[in-house]
Structures are given as C-alpha cells and as structure tokens.
C-alpha positions in Angstrom: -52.0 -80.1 -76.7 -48.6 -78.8 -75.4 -50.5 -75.5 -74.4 -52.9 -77.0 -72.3 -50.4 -79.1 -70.4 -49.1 -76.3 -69.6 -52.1 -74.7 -68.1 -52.4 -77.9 -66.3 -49.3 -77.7 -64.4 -49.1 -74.5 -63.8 -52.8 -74.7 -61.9 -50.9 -78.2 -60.0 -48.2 -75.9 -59.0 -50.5 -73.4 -57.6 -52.6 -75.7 -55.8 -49.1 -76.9 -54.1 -47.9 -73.4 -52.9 -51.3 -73.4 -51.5 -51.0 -76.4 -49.7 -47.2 -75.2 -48.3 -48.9 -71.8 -46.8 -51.6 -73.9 -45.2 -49.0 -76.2 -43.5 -47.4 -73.2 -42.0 -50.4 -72.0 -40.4 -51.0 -75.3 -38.7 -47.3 -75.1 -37.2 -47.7 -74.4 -33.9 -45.2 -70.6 -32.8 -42.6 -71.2 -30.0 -44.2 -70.1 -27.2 -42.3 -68.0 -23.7 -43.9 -69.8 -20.7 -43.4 -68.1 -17.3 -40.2 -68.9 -14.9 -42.0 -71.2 -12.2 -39.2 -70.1 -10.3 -40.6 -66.6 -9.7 -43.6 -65.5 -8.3 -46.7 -64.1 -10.0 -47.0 -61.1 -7.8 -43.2 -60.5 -6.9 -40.9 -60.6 -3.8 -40.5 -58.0 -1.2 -36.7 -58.1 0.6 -36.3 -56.8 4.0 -33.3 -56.9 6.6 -34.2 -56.0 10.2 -31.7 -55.7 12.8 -32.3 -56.6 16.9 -29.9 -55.8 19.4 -29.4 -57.7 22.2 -27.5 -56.5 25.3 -24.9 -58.9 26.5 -22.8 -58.8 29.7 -19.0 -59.0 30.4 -17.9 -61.8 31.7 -14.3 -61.6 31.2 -11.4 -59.0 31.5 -8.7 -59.4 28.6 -5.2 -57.9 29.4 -3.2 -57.4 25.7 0.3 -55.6 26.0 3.7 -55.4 24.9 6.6 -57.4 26.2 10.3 -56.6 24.9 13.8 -56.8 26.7 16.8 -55.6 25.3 20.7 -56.5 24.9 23.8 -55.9 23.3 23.6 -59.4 21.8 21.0 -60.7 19.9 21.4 -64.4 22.0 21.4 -62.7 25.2 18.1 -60.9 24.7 16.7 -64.0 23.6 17.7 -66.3 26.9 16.3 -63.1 28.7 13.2 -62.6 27.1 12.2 -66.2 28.1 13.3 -65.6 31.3 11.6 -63.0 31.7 8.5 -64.7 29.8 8.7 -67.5 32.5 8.7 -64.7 35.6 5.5 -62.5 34.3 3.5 -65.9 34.1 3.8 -66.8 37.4 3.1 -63.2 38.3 0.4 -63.4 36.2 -1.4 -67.0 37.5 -0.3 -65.2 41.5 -3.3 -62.4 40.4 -5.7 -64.6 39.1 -5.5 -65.3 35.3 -7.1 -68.0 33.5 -4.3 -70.1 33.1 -5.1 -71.1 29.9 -5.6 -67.5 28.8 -2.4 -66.6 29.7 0.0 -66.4 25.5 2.8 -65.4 24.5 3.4 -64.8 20.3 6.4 -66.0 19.0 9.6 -63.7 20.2 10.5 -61.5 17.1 14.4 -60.3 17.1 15.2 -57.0 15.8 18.5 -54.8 15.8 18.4 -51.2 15.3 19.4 -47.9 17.4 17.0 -47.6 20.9 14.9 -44.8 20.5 14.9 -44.0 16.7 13.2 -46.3 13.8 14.3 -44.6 10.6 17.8 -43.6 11.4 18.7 -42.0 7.9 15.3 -39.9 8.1 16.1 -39.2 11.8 19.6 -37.2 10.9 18.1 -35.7 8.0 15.5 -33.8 10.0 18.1 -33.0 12.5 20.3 -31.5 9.8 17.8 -29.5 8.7 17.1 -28.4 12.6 21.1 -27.8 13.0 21.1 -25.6 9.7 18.0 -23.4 10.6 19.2 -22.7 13.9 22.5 -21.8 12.5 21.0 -19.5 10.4 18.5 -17.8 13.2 21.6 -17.4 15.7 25.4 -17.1 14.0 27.1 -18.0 17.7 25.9 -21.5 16.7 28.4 -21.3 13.9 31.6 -22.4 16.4 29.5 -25.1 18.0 30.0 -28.6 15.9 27.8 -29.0 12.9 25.3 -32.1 12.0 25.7 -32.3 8.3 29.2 -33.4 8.1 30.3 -36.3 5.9 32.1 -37.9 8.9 29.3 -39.1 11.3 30.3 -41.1 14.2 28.5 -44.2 14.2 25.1 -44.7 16.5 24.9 -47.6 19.1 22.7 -50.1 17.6 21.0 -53.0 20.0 18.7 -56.4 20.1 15.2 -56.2 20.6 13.3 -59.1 21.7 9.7 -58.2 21.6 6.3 -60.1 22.0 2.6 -59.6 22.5 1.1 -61.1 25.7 -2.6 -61.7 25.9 -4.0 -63.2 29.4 -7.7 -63.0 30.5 -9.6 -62.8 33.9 -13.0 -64.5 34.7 -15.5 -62.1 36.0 -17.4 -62.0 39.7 -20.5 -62.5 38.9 -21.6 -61.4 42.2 -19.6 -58.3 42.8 -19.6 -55.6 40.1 -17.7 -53.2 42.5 -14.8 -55.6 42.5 -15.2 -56.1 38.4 -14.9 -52.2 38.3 -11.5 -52.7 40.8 -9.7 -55.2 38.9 -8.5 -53.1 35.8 -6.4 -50.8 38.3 -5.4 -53.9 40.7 -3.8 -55.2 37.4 -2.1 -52.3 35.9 -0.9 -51.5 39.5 0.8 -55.0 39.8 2.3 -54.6 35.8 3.5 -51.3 37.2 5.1 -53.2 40.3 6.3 -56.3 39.3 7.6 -54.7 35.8 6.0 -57.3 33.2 6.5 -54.8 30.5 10.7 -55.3 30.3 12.0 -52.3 31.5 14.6 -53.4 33.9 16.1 -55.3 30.6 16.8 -52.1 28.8 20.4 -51.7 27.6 21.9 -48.6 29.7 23.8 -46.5 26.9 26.7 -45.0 28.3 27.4 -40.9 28.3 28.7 -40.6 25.1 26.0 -43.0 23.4 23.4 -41.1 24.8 24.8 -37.8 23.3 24.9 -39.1 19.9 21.5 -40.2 19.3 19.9 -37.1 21.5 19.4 -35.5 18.4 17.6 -38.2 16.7 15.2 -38.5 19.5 14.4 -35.2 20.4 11.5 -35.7 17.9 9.2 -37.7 19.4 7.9 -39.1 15.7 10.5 -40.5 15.6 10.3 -43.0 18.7 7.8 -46.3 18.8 7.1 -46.2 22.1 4.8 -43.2 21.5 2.8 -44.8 19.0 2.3 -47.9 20.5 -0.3 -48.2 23.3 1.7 -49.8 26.5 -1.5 -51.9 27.8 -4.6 -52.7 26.9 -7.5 -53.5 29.5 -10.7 -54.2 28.1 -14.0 -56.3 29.4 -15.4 -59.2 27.2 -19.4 -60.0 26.6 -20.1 -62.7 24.8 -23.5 -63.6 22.5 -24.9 -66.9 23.7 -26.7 -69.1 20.9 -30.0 -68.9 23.1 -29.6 -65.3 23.3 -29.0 -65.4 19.1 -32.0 -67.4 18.7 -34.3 -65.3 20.4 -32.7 -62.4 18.7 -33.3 -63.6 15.3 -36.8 -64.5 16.4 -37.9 -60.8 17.4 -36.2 -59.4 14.3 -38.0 -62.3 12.1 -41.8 -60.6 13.4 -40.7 -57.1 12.7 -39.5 -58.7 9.6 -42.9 -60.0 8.8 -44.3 -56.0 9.5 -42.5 -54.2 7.6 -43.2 -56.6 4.6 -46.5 -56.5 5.4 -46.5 -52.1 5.3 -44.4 -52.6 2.0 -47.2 -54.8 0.2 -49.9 -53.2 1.1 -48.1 -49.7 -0.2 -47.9 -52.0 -3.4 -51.9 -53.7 -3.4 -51.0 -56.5 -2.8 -50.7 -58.8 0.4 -47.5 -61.3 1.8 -48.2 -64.5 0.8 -44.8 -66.8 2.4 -41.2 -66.4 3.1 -38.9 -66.9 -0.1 -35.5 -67.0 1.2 -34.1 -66.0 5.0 -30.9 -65.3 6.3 -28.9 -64.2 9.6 -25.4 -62.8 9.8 -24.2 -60.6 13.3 -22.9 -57.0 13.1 -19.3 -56.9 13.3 -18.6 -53.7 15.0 -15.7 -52.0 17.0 -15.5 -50.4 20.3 -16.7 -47.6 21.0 -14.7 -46.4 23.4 -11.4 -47.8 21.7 -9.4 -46.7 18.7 -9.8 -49.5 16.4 -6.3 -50.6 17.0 -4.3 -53.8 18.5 -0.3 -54.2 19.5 1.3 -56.7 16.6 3.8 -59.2 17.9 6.5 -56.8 17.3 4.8 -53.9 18.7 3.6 -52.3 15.5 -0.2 -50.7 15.2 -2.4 -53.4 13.8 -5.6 -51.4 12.5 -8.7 -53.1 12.6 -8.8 -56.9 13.1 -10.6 -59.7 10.1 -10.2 -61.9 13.2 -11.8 -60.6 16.1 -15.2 -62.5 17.1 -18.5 -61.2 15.5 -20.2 -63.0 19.0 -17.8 -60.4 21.4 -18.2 -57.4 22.4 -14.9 -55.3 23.7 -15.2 -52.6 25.3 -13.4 -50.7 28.0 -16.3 -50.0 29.8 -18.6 -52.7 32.0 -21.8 -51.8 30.9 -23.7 -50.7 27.5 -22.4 -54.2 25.3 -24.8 -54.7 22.2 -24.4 -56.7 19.7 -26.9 -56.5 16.6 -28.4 -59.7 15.4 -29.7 -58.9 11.7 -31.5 -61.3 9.4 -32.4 -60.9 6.3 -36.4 -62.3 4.5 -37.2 -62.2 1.3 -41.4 -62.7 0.9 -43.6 -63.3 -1.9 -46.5 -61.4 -2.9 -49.9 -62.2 -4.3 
C-alpha cells in the first residue's frame, strides 16, 4: 500500500512540473517596439549658407581721448572740459547726436611714455652695460645700474573711448568716399584726441626717462590705434527672410542628392534652424580701443546683423540655416 502511494505522488508531482513548463510557454516575452520618435528610413542633416550683400549706411568714428596733469583732480575737471568741447565739434560736422558716447573717464598715474617702469630700466641697464663693454670711453660717462636712481616724474592720465556715428548720403557716394578724410582732417584740426592737455616735462625730466623710451615697446601710444574710421551695413529682417528662403531650396537639393546617393527619397523637414555668420573685417585687425586705451581683441558684443568694414563696398553677411529631413 505505502509503495503504491508512492508511485501515485510521484506521477502527481510529474504531471505538476508539466503544467509549470506549460504556463511559461504561454507567458508572453517582453518585446522592444520601435522609438516613434525616429523615422523608419532615417534623417539627412544639412546646413546651407546664403550671402546677402548689404550696404553701408552709416560711418562710425571710435578713438581715444586722454588729457593729462600733474594732479589727478585737475585732469579730471579737464577731461570733461575737454569732453564738453569735442562734442560740440563733433554735432558742428554732422554726427548723429545720439551717436555721439563717451565711456566712463578712467584715472591712471604712472611715468608718460613708459608702462612697465621696473622692466623699462632693466633693459636699459642691460643697453648701458653692453655699450660699455663694446666702447671703454663710455666708462667715465655716468652708469645706469647704480643703486641710487633718481626718481622718474610720474603724472595723471584721464583717458576714455569716444564712439560717434555719421548717417550716410544716400544719393552721393563720392561725398560718402570724402567724409572719412573731412573727419580725421577736422580731429587733426580741432585736436579731439587731447594733445594740447599733455603735461610739458621740464629739461631735466625729459633726460631721465629718455632712456626708458628710447624703446618704442615700451610706449602705449604705439600699440594703440589713434582713430578708427569704419562704414556700417546693416541686415534688414526682409533682407534675412529672403535670405533664409533661398538657402532653405538649396537646402531641399542637396538633401535631395544625399538620398538618392543613399536609395531612398526626402520625405519632410524634421527640424530647421537659422543662426547669421559672425565674422570680422576683412580689411581690419580684429581689434578695438578699451576705455583706457588698451587693445581689446575680438569683440562677443559686436552685432551678428553689421557689417564693418573700412571699405564702402563688398559688405556680406552670410545667412545659414540649418534642415534636418526624413527619409523613406
């Protein structure tokens, strides 16, 4: 009896595994359905480019304004002086009166002539003692390298950037051409860059930092461009529009070509996008005067919709967009 109970269950026990198996055939298998999101046949991405030639229509003066003194309130009072005087010069030839800005006056003290003093005297020790070596007469004459050095007339700075535009003739492109020298000839005339406020060093000053600026390196005025005279274009949004539109059917070409390269055929736009070149002048170094009259290079600023150039003609500005497609 006990032994064929046993036989029983056991043949019960098979006939449950059998069961369980069958169960997990029927359960269905997770199964990876595609991303709707993405097309069956692919995308094709392509960015087309359209220039469009815009013309000046204004002429933007940017230079550098500084007066000195012996004190640092003095050059102050006389930079806005001064300030006061150029803008009425400037609004007597014509400016856009609204164009016409000043940055804020930056103070600075130091020896006229020199900005690193301490690197200045080093290199003209090192001058003194090689020329002392190539010629021994020099020996008597009084040496550079001493530990006694007399000290260097220092004076104020006042310094600022002016910027002031002109509107264009749109009838007269000879007088356009004209106006660059009729403006530099009154800047030249009327002195709006400062120089009648420079401090006059006296005999002695001037032979004590001769040696320091016999190196012009070592002098700012060399480095920084005096005046800047450049004409404006500007991108209009209708001339942007049709821009985009005739880059937008190249757009659709190229895709086209790229497809068909592929076997298959454009079926619709995906995504589109537009951004403008930003590019610099050609015909300028890629350079503007800080408020203090230091190089800025390059400018995050500067208006993708302008072109600057110091030339009238030959302003482009690029248009580019950007189309992705889907394929079939």
């Amino acid at each position: 009896m006990l032994f064929s109970k046993l036989i029983r269950t056991r043949r019960l026990s098979k006939v449950g595994m059998n069961c369980f198996f069958a169960l997990l055939g029927i359960i269905p298998c997770p199964v990876l359905a595609q991303d709707p999101q993405m097309p069956r046949g692919g995308t094709v991405s392509v960015t087309i480019a359209q220039d469009v030639v815009v013309v000046p229509s204004k002429l933007r003066l940017t230079m550098l304004v500084k007066v000195e003194s012996r004190d640092s309130k003095r050059a102050l009072q006389t930079f806005h002086e001064h300030q006061e005087r150029v803008t009425n010069e400037l609004n007597s030839l014509g400016a856009i009166p609204s164009s016409v800005e000043f940055s804020k006056p930056m103070i600075n003290f130091g020896i006229p002539g020199v900005d690193d003093p301490e690197f200045a005297r080093k290199q003209a020790r090192q001058q003194s003692a090689q020329m002392r070596n190539l010629n021994p007469q020099l020996a008597r004459l009084p040496a550079l390298d001493t530990d006694e050095e007399a000290e260097l007339p220092s004076i104020y700075t006042a310094s600022s950037k002016l910027t002031a535009e002109w509107a264009l003739d749109e009838n007269s492109d000879d007088a356009n051409l004209l106006l660059p020298s009729t403006i530099r000839s009154a800047i030249q005339q009327n002195d709006f860059k400062g120089k009648s406020h420079k401090v006059v060093l006296n005999p002695e000053e001037q032979q004590l930092i001769l040696p320091l600026t016999g190196n012009f390196s070592y002098s700012s005025s060399n480095r920084v461009p005096e005046i800047q005279l450049v004409y404006v274009a500007r991108l209009s949004e209708a001339q942007e529009e049709d821009a985009m539109k005739q880059a937008f059917k190249k757009g659709q070409t190229q895709a086209a070509m790229l497809a068909r390269a592929m076997g298959k055929r454009v079926a619709g736009v995906r995504s589109i996008s537009s951004s403008s070149f930003l590019q610099p002048p050609s015909t300028l170094r890629n350079v503007e005067i800080g408020p203090n009259g230091q190089l800025v290079v390059g400018n995050a600023r500067r208006d993708s919709r302008e072109s600057i150039q110091e030339d009238a003609s030959n302003h482009t500005l690029p248009v580019a967009i950007s189309i992705q497609f889907e394929m079939e």
